[in-house]
One Martini backbone bead per residue (centre of mass of N, CA, C, O) as a GRO file, in nm:
protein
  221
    1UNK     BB    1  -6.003   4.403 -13.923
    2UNK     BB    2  -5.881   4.521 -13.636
    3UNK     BB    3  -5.607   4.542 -13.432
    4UNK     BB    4  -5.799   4.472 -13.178
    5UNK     BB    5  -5.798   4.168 -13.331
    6UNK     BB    6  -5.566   3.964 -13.308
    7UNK     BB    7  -5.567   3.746 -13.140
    8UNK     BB    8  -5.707   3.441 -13.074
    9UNK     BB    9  -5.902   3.491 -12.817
   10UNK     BB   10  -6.062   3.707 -12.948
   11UNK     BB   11  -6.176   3.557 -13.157
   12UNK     BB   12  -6.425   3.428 -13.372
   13UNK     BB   13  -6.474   3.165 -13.570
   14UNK     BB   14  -6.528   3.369 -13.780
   15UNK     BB   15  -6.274   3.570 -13.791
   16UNK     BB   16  -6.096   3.326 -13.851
   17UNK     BB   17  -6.247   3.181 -14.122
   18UNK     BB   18  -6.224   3.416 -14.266
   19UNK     BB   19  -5.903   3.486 -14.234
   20UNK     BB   20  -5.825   3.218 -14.392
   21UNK     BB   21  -5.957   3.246 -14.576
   22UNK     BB   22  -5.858   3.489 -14.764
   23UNK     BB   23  -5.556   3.368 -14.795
   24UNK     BB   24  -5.637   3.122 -14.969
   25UNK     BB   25  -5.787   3.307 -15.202
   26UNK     BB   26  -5.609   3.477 -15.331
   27UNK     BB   27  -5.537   3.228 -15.521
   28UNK     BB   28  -5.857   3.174 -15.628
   29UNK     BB   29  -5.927   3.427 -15.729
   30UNK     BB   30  -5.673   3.459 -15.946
   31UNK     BB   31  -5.717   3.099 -16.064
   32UNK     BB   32  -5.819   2.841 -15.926
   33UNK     BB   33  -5.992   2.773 -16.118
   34UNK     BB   34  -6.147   2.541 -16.344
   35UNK     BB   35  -6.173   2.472 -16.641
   36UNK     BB   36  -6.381   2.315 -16.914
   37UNK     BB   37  -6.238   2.485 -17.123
   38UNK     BB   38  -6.028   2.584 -17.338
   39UNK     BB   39  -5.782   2.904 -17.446
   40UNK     BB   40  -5.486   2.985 -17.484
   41UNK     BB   41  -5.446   3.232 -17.653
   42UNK     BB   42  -5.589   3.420 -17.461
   43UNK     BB   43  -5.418   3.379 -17.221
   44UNK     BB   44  -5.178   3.465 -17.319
   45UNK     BB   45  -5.201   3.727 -17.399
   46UNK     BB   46  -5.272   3.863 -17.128
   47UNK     BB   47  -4.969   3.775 -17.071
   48UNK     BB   48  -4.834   3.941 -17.284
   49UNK     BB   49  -4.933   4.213 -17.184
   50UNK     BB   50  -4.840   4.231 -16.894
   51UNK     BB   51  -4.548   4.208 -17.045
   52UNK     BB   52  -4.539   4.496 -17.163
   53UNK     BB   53  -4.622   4.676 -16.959
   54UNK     BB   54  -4.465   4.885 -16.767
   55UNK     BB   55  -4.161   4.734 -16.706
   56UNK     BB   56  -4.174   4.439 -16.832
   57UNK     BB   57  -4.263   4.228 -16.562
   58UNK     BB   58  -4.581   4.191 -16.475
   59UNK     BB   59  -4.688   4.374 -16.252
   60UNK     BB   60  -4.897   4.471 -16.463
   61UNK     BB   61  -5.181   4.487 -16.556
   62UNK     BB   62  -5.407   4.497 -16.761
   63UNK     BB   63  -5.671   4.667 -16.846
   64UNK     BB   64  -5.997   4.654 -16.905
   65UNK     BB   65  -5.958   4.786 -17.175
   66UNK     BB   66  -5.760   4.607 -17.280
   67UNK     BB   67  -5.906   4.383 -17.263
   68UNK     BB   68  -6.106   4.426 -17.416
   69UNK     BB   69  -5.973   4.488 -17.686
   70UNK     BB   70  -5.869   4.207 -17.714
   71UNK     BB   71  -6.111   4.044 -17.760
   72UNK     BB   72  -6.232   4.225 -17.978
   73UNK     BB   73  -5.987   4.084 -18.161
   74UNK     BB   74  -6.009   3.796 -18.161
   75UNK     BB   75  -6.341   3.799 -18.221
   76UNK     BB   76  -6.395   3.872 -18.514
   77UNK     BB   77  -6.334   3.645 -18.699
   78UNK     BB   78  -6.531   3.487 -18.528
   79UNK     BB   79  -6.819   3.704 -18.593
   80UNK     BB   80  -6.764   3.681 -18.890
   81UNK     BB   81  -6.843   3.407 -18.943
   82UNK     BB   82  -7.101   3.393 -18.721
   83UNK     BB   83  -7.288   3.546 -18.991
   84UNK     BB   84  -7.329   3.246 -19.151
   85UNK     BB   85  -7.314   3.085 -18.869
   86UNK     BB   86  -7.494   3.100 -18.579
   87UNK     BB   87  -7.508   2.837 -18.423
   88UNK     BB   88  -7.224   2.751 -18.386
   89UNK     BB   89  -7.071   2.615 -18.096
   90UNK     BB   90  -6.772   2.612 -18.166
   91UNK     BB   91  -6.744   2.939 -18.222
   92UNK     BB   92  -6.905   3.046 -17.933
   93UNK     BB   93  -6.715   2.882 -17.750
   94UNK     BB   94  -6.471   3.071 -17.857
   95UNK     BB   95  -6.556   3.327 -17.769
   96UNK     BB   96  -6.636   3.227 -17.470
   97UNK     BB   97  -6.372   3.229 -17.402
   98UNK     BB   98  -6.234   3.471 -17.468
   99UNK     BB   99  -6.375   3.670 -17.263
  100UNK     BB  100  -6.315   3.500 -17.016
  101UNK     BB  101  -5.975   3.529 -17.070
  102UNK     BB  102  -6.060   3.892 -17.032
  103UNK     BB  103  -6.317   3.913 -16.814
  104UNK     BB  104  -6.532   3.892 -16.998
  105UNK     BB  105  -6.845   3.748 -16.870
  106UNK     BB  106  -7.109   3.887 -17.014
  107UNK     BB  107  -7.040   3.782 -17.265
  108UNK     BB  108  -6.943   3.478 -17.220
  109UNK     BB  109  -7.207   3.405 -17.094
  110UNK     BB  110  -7.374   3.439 -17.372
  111UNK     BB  111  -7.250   3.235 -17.556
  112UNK     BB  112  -7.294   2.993 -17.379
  113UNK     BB  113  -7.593   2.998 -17.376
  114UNK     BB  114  -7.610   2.945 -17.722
  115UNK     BB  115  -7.463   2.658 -17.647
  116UNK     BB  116  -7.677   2.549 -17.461
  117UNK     BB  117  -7.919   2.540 -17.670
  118UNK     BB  118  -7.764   2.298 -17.845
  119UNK     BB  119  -7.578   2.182 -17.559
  120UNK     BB  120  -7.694   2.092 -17.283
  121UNK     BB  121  -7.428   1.854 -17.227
  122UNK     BB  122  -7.223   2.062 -17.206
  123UNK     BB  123  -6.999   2.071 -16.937
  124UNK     BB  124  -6.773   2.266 -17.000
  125UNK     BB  125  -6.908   2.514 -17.086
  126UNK     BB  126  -7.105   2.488 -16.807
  127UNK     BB  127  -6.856   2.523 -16.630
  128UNK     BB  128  -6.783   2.831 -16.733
  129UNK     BB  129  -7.077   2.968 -16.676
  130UNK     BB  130  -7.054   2.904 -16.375
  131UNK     BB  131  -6.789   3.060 -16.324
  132UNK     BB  132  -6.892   3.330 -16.465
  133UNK     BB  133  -7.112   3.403 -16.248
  134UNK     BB  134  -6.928   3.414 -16.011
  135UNK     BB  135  -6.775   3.685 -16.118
  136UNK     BB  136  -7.053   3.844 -16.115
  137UNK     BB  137  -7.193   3.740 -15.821
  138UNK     BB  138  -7.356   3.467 -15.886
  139UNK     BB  139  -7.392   3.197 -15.679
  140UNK     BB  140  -7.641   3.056 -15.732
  141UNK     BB  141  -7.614   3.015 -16.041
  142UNK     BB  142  -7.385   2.860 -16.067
  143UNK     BB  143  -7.457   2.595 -15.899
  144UNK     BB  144  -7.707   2.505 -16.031
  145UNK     BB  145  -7.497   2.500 -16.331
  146UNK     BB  146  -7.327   2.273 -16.199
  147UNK     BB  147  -7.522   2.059 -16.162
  148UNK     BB  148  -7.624   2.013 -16.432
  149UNK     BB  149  -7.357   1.899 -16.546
  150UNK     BB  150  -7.349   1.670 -16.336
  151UNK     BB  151  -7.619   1.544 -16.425
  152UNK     BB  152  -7.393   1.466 -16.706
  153UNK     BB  153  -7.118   1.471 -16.512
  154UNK     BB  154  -7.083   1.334 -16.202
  155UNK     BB  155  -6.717   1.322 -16.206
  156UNK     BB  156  -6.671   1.551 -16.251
  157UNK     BB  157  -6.352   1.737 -16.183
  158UNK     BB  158  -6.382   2.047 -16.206
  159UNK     BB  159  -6.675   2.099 -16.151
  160UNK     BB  160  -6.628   2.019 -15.892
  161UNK     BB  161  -6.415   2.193 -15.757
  162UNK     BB  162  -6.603   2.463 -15.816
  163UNK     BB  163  -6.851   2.386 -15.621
  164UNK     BB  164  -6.687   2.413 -15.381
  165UNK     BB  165  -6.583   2.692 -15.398
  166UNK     BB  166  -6.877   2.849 -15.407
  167UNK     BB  167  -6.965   2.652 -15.140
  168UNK     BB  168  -6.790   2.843 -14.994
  169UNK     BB  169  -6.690   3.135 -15.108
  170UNK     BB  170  -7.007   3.203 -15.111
  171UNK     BB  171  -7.162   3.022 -14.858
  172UNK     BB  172  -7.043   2.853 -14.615
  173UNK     BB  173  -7.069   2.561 -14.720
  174UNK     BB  174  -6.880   2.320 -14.594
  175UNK     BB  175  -6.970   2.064 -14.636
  176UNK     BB  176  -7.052   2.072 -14.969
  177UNK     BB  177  -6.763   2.161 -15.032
  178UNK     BB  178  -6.628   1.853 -14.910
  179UNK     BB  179  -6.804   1.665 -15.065
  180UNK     BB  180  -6.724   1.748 -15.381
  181UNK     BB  181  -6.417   1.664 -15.313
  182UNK     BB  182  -6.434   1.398 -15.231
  183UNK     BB  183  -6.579   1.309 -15.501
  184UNK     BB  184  -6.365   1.352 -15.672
  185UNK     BB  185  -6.145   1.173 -15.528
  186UNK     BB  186  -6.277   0.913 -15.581
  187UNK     BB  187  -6.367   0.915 -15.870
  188UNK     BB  188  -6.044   1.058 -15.944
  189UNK     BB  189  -5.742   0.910 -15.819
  190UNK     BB  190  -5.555   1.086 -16.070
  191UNK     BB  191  -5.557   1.352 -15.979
  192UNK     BB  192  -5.351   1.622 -16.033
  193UNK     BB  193  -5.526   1.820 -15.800
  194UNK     BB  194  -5.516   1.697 -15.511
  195UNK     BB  195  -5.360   1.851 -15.314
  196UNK     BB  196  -5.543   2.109 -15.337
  197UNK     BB  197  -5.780   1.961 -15.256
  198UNK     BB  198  -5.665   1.879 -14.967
  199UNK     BB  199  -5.606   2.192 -14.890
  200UNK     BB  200  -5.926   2.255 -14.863
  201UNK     BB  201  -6.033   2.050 -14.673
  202UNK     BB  202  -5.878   2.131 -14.495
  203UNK     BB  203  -5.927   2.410 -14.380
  204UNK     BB  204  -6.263   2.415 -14.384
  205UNK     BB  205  -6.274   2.179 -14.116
  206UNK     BB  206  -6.172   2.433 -13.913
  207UNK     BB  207  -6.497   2.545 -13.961
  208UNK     BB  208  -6.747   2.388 -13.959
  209UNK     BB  209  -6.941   2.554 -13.744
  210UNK     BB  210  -7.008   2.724 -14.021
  211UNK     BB  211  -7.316   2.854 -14.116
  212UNK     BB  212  -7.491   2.842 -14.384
  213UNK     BB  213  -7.493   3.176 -14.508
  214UNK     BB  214  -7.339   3.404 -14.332
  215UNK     BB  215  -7.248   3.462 -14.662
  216UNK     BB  216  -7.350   3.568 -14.982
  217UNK     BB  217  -7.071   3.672 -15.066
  218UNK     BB  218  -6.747   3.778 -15.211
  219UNK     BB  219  -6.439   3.753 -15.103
  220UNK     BB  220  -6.182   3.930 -15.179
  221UNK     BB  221  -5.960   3.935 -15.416
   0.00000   0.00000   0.00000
């Protein structure tokens, strides 16, 4: 946005729109997903990682390479298992854990994908393999995936999060990520995170008026 449009009067709907969400995904991009399954110890490592970073503040993040050499020594005992057993469910989501949380996405989507040709109803996995589709930029097969999920667990929480955040960030879809949040918000009373989602959907509405589609692409992280 240029400097010369910078007051409120000369905006238009769409330059607000972008600019609020834009602020609001800062924290969004960077973690705001709700996960469907868990892996702490990939996540530790990273955290581990950054703050090891030079200047020990973690103010560095690991590079691209080293979060894949992370992903790929934690995966090796691992990948060494499923040589003896390939169908295992829980071996394959242990993997596509581990690179989804060093950012290995095209991998962790591959592994998500053997386990759900054997539990198509692992819900969990499922909104993790949609969730890394999203960050591969492919916000329409996400979606999807989500629905997916939704099908056999209709009230999931993190799921329904996770669908509002990309038919808002990605598809501009205001009306149906709000759909989803209230949805979340009914079926789940003492969600942990309410307030999150509280402050999701005042947001979007304050911008209902934008067509959805208006942008298919993922706004800048």
């Amino acid at each position: 946005m240029s400097s010369t449009h910078t007051t409120s009067e000369n905006w238009t709907t769409l330059q607000a729109y972008t600019f609020a969400v834009i602020c609001l995904l800062i924290g969004i991009g960077s973690g705001w997903f709700l996960r469907g399954s868990q892996n702490p110890v990939a996540a530790a490592s990273v955290e581990a990682a950054s703050t090891a970073a030079p200047g020990g503040t973690g103010s560095q993040p690991p590079t691209a390479e080293q979060m894949k050499k992370m992903a790929d020594t934690q995966a090796a005992p691992l990948l060494e298992q499923l040589n003896s057993d390939p169908l295992n469910a829980d071996l394959l989501a242990r993997i596509g854990n581990i690179y989804y949380d060093t950012q290995q996405y095209p991998a962790a989507i591959e592994y998500y994908q053997r386990v759900l040709k054997a539990q198509p109803s692992n819900t969990g996995v499922r909104t993790d393999l949609a969730t890394a589709l999203w960050y591969t930029g492919d916000a329409d097969t996400a979606i999807t995936e989500f629905n997916k999920a939704l099908s056999y667990e209709p009230n999931k929480a993190n799921t329904l999060f996770n669908l509002g955040v990309v038919k808002w960030q990605g598809k501009m879809d205001i009306s149906g990520a709000v759909a989803a949040w209230q949805k979340l918000l009914q079926t789940n009373p003492n969600y942990e995170n309410k307030a999150k989602v509280q402050e999701l959907i005042a947001q979007a509405q304050k911008h209902s008026g934008v067509k959805p589609g208006t942008t298919g692409k993922p706004l800048p992280e």
